[in-house]
C-alpha positions in Angstrom: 12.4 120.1 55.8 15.7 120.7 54.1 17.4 124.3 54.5 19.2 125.6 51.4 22.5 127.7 51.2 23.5 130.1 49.3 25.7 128.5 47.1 23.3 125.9 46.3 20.3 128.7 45.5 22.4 130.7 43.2 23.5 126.8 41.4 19.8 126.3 40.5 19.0 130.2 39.5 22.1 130.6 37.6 23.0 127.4 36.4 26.5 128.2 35.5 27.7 124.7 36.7 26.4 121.2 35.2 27.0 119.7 38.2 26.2 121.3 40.9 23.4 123.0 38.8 21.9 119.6 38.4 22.3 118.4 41.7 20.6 121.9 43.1 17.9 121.2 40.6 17.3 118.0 41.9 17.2 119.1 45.5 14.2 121.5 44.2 12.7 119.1 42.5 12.5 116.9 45.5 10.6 119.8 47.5 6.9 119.7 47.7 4.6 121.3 50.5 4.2 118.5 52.6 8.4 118.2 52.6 9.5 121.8 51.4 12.6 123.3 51.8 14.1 126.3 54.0 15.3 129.8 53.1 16.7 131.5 55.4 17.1 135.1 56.0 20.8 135.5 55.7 20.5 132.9 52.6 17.9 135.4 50.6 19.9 138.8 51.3 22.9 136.9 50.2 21.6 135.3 47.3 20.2 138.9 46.2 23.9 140.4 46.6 25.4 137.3 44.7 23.3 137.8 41.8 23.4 141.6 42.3 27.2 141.8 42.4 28.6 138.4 40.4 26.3 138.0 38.1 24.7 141.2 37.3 21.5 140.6 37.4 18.9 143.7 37.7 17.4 144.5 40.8 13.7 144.3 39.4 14.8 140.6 37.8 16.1 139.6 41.1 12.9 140.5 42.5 10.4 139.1 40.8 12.4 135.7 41.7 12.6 136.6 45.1 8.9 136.7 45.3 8.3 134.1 43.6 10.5 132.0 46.0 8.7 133.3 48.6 5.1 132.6 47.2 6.1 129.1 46.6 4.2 126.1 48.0 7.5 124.1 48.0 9.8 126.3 50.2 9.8 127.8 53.6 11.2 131.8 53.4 11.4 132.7 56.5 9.6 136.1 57.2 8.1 135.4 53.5 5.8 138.7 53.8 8.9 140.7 54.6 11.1 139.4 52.4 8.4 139.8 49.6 7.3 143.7 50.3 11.5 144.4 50.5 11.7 142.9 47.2 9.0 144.7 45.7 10.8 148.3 47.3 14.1 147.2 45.7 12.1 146.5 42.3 11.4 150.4 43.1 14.8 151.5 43.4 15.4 150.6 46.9 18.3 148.5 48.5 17.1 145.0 49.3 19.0 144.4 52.3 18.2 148.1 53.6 14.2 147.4 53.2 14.5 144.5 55.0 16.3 146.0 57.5 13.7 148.8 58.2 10.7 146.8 57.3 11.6 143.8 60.5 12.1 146.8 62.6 8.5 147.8 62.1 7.3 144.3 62.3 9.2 144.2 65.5 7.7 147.3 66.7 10.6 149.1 66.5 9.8 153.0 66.8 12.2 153.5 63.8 15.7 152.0 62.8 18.4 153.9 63.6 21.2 154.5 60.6 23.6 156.9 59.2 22.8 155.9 55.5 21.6 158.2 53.7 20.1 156.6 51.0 18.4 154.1 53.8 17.1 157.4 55.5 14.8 157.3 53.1 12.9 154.1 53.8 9.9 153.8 56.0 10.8 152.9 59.6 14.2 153.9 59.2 15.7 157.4 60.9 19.3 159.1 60.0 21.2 159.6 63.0 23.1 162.9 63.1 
């Protein structure tokens, strides 16, 4: 198993740079499920915030890529089934890295998540503190 960084995620989404946009593609291509690569945590929320932020990519495109990467045969996401049902909240309207957050805590079996976020008050699992 390879792991992937950031850097070399966004190269083959975004292909913005011949060469290191070929050389990531080739790393993919190279992937299968008996040698898949690795996506870590930290790499996905990252990667969301990249394309977020930089690039300006929607939320809901940003998304649907995220669970695709995360329903592929070729790769390794780690916590795939969270990373997949926080993607699908942030398609909603929802910050990615916020229903991540709350969703682990309640895989964890965390009680609720503490934060004074407002706008992550609102999630499942996750509890203003006042």
């Amino acid at each position: 198993m390879i792991g992937v960084d950031t850097n070399v995620l966004v190269r083959y989404l975004v292909k913005d740079d011949p060469q290191q946009s070929a050389a990531a593609s080739a790393l993919f291509a190279s992937f299968s499920p008996e040698s898949p690569g690795y996506l870590s945590v930290p790499v996905v929320v990252e990667t969301f915030w990249v394309l977020r932020r930089v690039y300006k990519v929607s939320h809901i495109k940003i998304a649907d890529v995220l669970i695709d990467l995360a329903s592929s045969e070729e790769l390794v996401v780690e916590h795939s089934d969270i990373v997949r049902q926080a993607a699908r909240q942030a398609a909603e309207g929802s910050d990615f890295a916020d229903a991540l957050i709350a969703l682990n805590g309640r895989e964890r079996g965390c009680d609720y998540t503490a934060t004074f976020d407002s706008q992550a008050a609102h999630l499942q699992g996750m509890k203003l503190l006042s």
